[in-house]
C-alpha beads as a LAMMPS data file, in Angstrom:
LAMMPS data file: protein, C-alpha beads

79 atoms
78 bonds

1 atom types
1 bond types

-500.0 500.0 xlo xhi
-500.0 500.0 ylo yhi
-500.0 500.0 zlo zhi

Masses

1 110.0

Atoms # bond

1 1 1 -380.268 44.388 -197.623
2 1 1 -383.115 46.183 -195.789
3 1 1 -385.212 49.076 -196.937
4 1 1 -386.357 52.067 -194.120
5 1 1 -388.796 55.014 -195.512
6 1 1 -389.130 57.422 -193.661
7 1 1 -392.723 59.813 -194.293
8 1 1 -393.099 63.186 -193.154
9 1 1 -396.712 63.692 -191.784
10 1 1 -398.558 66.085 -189.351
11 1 1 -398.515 64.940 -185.795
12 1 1 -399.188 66.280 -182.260
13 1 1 -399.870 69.790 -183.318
14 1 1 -396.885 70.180 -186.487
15 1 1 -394.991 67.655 -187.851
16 1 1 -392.968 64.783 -187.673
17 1 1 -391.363 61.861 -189.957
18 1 1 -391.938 58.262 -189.116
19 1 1 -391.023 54.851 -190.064
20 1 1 -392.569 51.263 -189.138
21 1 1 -394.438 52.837 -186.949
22 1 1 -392.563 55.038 -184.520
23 1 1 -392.800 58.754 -185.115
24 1 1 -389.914 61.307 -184.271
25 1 1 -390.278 64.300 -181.945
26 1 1 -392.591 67.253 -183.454
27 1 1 -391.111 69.783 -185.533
28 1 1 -392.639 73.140 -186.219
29 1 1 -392.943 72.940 -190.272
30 1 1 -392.701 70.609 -192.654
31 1 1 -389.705 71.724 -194.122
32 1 1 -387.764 70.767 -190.541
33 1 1 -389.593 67.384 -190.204
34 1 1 -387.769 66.289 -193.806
35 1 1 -384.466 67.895 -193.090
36 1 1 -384.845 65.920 -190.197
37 1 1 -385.197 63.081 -191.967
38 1 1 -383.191 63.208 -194.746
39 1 1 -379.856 64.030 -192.037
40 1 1 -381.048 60.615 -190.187
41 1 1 -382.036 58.684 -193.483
42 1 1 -378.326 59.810 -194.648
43 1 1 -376.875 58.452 -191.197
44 1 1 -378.312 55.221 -191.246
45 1 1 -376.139 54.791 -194.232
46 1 1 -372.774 55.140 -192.902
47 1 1 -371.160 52.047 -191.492
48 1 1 -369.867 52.473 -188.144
49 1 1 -368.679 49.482 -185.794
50 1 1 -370.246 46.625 -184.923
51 1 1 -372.931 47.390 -181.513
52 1 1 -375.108 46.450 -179.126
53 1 1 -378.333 48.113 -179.776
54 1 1 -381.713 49.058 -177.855
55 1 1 -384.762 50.259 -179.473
56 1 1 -389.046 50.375 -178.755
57 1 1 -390.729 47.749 -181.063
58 1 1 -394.052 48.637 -182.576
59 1 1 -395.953 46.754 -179.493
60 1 1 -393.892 48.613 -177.205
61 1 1 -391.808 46.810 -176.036
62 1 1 -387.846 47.110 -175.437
63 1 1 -385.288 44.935 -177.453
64 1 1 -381.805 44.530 -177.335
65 1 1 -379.549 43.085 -180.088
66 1 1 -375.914 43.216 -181.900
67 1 1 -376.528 45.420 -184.882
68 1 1 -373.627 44.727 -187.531
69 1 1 -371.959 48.415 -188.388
70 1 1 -371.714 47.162 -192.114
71 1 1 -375.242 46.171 -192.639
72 1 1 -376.751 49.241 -193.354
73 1 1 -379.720 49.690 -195.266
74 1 1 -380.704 51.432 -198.199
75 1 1 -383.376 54.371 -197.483
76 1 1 -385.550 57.126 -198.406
77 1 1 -387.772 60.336 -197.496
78 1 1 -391.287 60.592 -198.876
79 1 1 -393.360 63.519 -197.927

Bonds

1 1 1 2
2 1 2 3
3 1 3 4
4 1 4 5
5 1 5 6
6 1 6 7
7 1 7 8
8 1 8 9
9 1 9 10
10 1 10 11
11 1 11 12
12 1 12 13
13 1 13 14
14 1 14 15
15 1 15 16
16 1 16 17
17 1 17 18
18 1 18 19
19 1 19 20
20 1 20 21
21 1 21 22
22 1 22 23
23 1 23 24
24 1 24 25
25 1 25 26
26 1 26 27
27 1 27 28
28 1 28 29
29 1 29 30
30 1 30 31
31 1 31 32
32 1 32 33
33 1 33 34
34 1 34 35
35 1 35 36
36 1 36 37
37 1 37 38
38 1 38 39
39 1 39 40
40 1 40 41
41 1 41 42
42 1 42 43
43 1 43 44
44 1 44 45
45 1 45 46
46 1 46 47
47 1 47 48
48 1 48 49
49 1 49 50
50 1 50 51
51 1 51 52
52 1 52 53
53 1 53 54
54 1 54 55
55 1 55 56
56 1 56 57
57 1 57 58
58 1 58 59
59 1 59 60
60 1 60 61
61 1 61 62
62 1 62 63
63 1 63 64
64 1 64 65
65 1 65 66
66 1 66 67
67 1 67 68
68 1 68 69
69 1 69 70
70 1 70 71
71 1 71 72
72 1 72 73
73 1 73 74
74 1 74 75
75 1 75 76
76 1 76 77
77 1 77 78
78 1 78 79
C-alpha cells in the first residue's frame, strides 16, 4: 500500500498544502490550507469504483491510467 503526506506551507502570497510536488490552490490562513487537506487526505481513503484517471506529473507532463477504487492509500497532514 502507498503512503501520500500532504504539508501545509506558505505559497503565492498565503498558503497551501502539497504533496510530491504539486501544490493546491492558495488559501488565506493556515488553518484553511490543513482543513483543506485533512477533507482531501480523508477522501483519498474511501474506495470508490474502479477509473480511468488523469493527473500533471512532477515534470509536467499529463498521464492517464486505470486507478483501482480499492487501492487506496494510507495518508497524513503535517504542518
Amino acid at each position: 500500500m502507498s503512503h501520500v503526506t500532504y504539508r501545509i506551507v506558505e505559497h503565492d502570497g498565503g498558503w497551501a498544502y502539497t504533496s510530491n510536488g504539486t501544490f493546491s490552490e492558495t488559501f488565506a490562513s493556515h488553518d484553511a490550507a490543513r482543513a483543506a487537506a485533512v477533507a482531501v487526505a480523508r477522501e483519498q481513503r474511501v474506495p470508490d469504483q474502479t477509473a480511468v484517471i488523469e493527473y500533471e506529473n512532477t515534470s509536467g507532463e499529463w498521464v492517464t491510467e486505470r486507478a483501482d477504487g480499492h487501492d487506496r492509500p494510507d495518508t497524513d497532514v503535517e504542518g
